[in-house]
N, C-alpha and C positions, 0 to 999 in steps of 0.2 A: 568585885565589891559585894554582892548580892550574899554570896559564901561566905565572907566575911563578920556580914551582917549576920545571918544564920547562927553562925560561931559563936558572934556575941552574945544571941538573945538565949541560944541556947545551955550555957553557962551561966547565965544571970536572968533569970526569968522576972526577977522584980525591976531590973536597973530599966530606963526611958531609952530609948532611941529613937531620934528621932535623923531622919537624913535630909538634908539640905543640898541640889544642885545650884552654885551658883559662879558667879564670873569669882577670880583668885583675892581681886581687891575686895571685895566685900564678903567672903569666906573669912580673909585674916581683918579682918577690921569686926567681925562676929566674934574672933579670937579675942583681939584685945580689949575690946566690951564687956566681956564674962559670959555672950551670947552661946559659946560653942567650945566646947573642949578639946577638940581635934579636926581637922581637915586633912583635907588632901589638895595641894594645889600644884602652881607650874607658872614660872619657877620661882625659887627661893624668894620669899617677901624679902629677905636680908632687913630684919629686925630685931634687935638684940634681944629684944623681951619675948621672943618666941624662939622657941625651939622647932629647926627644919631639919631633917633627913630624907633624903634621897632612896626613893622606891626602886624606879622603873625609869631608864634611857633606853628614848626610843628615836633612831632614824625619821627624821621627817622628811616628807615627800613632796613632791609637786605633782600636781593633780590637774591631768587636760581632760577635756572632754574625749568622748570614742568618735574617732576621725580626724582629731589631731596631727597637727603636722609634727610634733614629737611623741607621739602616743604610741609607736613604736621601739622608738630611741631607749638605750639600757640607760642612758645616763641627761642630763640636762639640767642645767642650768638658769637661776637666775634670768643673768641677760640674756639667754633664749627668750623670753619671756616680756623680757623690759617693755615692747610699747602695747602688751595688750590688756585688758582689762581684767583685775583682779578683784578675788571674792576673798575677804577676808573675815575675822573672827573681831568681831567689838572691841574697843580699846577697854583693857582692864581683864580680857582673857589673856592666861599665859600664852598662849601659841601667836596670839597677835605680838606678842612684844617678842616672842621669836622669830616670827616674819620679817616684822622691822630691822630686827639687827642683820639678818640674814639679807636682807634689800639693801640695808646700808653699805653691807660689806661688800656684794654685787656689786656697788656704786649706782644704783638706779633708783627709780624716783615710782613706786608702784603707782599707778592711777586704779584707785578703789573705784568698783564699778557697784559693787554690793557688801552688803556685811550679814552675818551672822552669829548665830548665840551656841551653836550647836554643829558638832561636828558632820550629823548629817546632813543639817540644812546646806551648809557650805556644801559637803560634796554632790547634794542635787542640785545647784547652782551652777555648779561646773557639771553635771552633766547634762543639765536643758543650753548648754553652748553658751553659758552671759557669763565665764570668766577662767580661770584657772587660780589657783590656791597653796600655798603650803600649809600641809596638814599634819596629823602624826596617823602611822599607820591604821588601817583598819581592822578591826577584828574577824577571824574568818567566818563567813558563814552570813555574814551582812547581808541585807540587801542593795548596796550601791556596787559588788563587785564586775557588775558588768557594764557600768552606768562612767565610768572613767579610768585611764590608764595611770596609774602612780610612775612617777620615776623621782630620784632623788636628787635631789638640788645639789649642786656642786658650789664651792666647800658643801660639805653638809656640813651641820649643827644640832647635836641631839640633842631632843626635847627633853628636860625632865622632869617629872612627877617625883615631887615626897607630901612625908605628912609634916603636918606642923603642930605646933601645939603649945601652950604656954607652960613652963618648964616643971610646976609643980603640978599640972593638971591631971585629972584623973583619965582622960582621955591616953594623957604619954604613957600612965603607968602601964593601963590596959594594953596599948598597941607596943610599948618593949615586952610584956608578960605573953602574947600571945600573937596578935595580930600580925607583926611583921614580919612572920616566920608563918602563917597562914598566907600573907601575899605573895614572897617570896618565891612559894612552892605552888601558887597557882598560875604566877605571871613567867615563872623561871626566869627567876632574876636570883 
């Protein structure tokens, strides 16, 4: 994202940018207000008055603390998991409403022990031992790579990121003219 942003500002030195982190429902509800001309969110709003495309699918994982009794395991599951306490992402972040489906499909009832706004906050959560988590990969070079063992949830369910935008926006025009071919080639996707 940062590169991104760089790209933009340096091809348009007069145009505003401004970035906004926020949970997916109130990024596109900024859409349909005229607040914001483009996002990025997870997943599809599926709202006919915006335009969604798909960036980046990414394997999500399940995230124990180090010393785990599956923190070895290549693979794991769900119901591995079922009666212990989980750390999960706020209702209205995409990865929670991936969780969910991914727990439903398990058949299991998660017991939310904690919640969070932020990918790291979750995984330091799970690594001070108060729960375990489905996440989406971490970036290398992090500081939590020593802090919890990932393994991937069985079915997986890739997570996905696109941008959105409302269909005549200057935001869409900008990210088909250039940006999505700047992601592309930075996420290798």
């Amino acid at each position: 994202m940062p590169d991104l942003i760089r790209r933009f500002r340096e091809g348009r030195p007069g145009v505003t940018f401004r970035l906004t982190q926020d949970r997916s429902e109130r990024l596109v509800a900024a859409l349909r207000e005229g607040r914001a001309d483009l996002a990025i969110t997870s997943p599809d709003p599926e709202d006919p008055a915006l335009t969604w495309r798909p960036l980046v699918t990414e394997r999500l994982q399940l995230v124990v603390p180090a010393g785990h009794r599956l923190a070895g395991r290549k693979r794991a599951g769900l119901a591995d998991v079922a009666d212990e306490p989980f750390v999960a992402f706020r209702r209205g972040a995409g990865l929670r409403a991936n969780f969910e489906e991914l727990a439903e499909r398990a058949g299991i009832r998660p017991r939310i022990a904690f919640e969070g706004e932020e990918s790291m906050t979750v995984r330091g959560l799970v690594a001070a031992g108060l729960g375990v988590a489905v996440v989406a990969p971490q970036p290398e070079g992090t500081w939590c790579t020593a802090c919890g063992t990932s393994r991937s949830p069985t079915p997986a369910r890739p997570g996905r990121s696109g941008w959105c935008g409302r269909p005549a926006g200057p935001g869409r025009r900008w990210w088909r003219g250039s940006a999505g071919s700047c992601w592309r080639a930075g996420r290798g996707s």
